[in-house]
N, C-alpha and C positions, 0 to 999 in steps of 0.2 A: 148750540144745536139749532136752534135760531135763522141761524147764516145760511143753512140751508132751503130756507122752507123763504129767502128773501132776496126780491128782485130789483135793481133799481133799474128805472127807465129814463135814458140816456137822451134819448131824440123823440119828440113827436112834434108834429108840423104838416100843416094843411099851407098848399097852395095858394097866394093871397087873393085867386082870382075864385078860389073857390069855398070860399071862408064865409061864414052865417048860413050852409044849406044844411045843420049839422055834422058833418061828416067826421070832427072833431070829435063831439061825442062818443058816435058808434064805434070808432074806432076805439077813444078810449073803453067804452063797454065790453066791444068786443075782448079787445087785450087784455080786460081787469075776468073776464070771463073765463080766460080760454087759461091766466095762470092761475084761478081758484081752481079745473079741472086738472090740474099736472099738479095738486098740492101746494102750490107756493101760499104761505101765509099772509106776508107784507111784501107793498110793495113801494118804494120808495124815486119820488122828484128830487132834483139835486135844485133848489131856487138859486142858480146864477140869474137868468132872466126871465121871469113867469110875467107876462102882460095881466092886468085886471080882469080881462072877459078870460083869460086861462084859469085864473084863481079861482071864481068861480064856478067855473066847470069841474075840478080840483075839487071843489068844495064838494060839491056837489054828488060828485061817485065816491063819497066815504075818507079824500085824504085832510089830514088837517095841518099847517103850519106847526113846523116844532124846531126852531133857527134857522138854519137856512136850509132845509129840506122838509117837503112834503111827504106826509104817509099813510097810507091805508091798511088797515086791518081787513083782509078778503073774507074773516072766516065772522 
C-alpha cells in the first residue's frame, strides 16, 4: 500500500553557473512541499552520485542514508 503514497526523484540539478544562490534548496522545498499536498508519503534519492554539499542539503529537508538511496518521511 505503501508504493503508492511513494516518489522517487530521479533528476535534480542546478546549473553550475548558478549553484550557492540557494535555488537548490527551494527547489528541493518546494518539490518535498508540493508532494506532501498530493499525499505522497516518502520520498526517495537513488545514491548513484550525490556530491557532499548535496548530502547535506539531503540531510537537511528530512532524507536520511539507508544503502544506496536516500529517503524522507513527508508526514
Amino acid at each position: 500500500p505503501s508504493a503508492k503514497e511513494t516518489v522517487v526523484i530521479t533528476d535534480f540539478f542546478v546549473v553550475q553557473d548558478y549553484r550557492g544562490l540557494g535555488i537548490a534548496k527551494e527547489l528541493l522545498n518546494q518539490a518535498l512541499n508540493s508532494l506532501k499536498k498530493c499525499g505522497i508519503h516518502y520520498a526517495l534519492i537513488a545514491n548513484i552520485f550525490i556530491p557532499q554539499y548535496m548530502e547535506n542539503l539531503l540531510v537537511q529537508n528530512g532524507f536520511s542514508k539507508k544503502g544506496s538511496v536516500y529517503t524522507a518521511d513527508l508526514f
